[in-house]
C-alpha positions as CSV (number, residue, x, y, z in Angstrom):
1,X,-30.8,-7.4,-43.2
2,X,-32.9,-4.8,-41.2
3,X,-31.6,-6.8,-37.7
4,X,-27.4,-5.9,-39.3
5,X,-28.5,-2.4,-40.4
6,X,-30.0,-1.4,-36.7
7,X,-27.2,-2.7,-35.5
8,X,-24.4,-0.9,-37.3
9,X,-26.4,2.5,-37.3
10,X,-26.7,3.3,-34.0
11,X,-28.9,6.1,-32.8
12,X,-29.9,7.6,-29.4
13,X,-28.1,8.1,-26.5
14,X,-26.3,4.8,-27.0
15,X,-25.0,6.1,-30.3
16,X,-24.1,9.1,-28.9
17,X,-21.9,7.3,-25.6
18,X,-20.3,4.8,-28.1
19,X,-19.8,7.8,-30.9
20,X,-18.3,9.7,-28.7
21,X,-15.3,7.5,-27.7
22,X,-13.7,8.6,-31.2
23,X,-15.1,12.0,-31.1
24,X,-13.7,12.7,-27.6
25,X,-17.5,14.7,-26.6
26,X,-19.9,12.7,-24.6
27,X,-23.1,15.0,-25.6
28,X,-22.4,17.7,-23.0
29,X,-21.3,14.8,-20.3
30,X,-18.1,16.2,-18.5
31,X,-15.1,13.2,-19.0
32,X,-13.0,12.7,-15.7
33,X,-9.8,13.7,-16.0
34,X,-7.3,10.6,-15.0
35,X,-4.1,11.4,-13.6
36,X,-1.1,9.0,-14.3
37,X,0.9,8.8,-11.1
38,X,3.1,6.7,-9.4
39,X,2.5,3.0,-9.6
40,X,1.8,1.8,-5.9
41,X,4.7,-0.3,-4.7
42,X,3.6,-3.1,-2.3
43,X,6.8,-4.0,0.0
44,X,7.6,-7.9,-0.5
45,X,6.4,-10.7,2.5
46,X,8.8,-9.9,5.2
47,X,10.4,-7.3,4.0
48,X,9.0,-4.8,7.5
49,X,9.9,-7.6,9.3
50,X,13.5,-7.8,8.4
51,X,14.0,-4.2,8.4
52,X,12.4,-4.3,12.3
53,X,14.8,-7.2,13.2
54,X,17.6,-5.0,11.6
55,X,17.0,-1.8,13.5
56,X,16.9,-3.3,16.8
57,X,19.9,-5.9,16.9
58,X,21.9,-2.1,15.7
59,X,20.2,-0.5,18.4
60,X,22.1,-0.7,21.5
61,X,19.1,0.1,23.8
62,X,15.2,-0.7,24.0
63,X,13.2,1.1,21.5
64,X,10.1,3.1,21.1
65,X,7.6,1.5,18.0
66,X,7.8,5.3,17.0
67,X,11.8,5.0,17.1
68,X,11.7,2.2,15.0
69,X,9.3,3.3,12.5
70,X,11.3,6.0,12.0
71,X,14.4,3.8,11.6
72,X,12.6,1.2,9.4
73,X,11.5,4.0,6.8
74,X,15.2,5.1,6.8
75,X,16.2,1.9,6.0
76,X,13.7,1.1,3.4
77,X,14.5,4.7,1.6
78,X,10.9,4.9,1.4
79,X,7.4,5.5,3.6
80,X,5.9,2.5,5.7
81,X,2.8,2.4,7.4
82,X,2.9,2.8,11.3
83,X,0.3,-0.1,10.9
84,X,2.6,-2.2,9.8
85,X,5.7,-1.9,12.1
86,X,3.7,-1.4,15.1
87,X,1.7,-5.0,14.0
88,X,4.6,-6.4,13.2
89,X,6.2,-5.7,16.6
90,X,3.4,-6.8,18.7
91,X,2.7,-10.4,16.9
92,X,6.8,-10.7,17.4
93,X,6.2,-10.1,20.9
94,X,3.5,-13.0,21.3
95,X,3.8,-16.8,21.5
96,X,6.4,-19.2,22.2
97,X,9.1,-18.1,19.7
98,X,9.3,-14.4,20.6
99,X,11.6,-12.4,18.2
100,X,11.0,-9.1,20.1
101,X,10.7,-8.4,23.9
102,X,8.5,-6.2,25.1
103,X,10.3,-4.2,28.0
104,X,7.8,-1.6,28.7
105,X,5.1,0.1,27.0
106,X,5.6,0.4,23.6
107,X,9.3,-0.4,24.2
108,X,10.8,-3.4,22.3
109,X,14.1,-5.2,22.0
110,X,15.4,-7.9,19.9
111,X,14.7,-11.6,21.4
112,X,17.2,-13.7,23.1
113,X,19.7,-10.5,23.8
């Protein structure tokens, strides 16, 4: 019985932390203020890639990866890391199945054109 009542009757710094979540004071602690914003939005496995492959079969020319991060984002409707396209265009560029050339520093066109 003395084990339940310690239990339920809290006292201390512990009863003041777990008192305070319906109180809404943490004994002169300062509560961080959480901000609700946007959910982040991870793009979808090959989703860069396809916008990269669409850009440069419209492009009539050899692009710059700045060119074609610029187009991919208008494409998308929405920001994407220069990470991503610029990775995306270089391991594109590699091996035997190349979907981009690389023409010249930082210059890329679509493979097979």
């Amino acid at each position: 019985m003395r084990l339940v009542g310690q239990l339920v009757n809290l006292a201390g710094p512990l009863g003041v932390v777990l008192g305070a979540h319906h109180v809404g004071d943490f004994g002169g602690l300062k509560r961080r203020s959480t901000v609700a914003g946007p959910e982040p939005r991870r793009l979808g496995n090959g989703v860069v890639q396809r916008a990269v492959v669409k850009v440069l079969s419209d492009a009539s020319r050899p692009m710059r990866a700045p060119e074609v991060h610029e187009a991919v984002e208008g494409l998308l409707g929405h920001t994407v890391s220069r990470g991503s396209v610029s990775w995306c265009l270089a391991a594109g560029a590699r091996g035997e199945a190349q979907r981009f050339v690389r023409v010249a520093r930082e210059r890329y066109r679509l493979g097979g054109v």
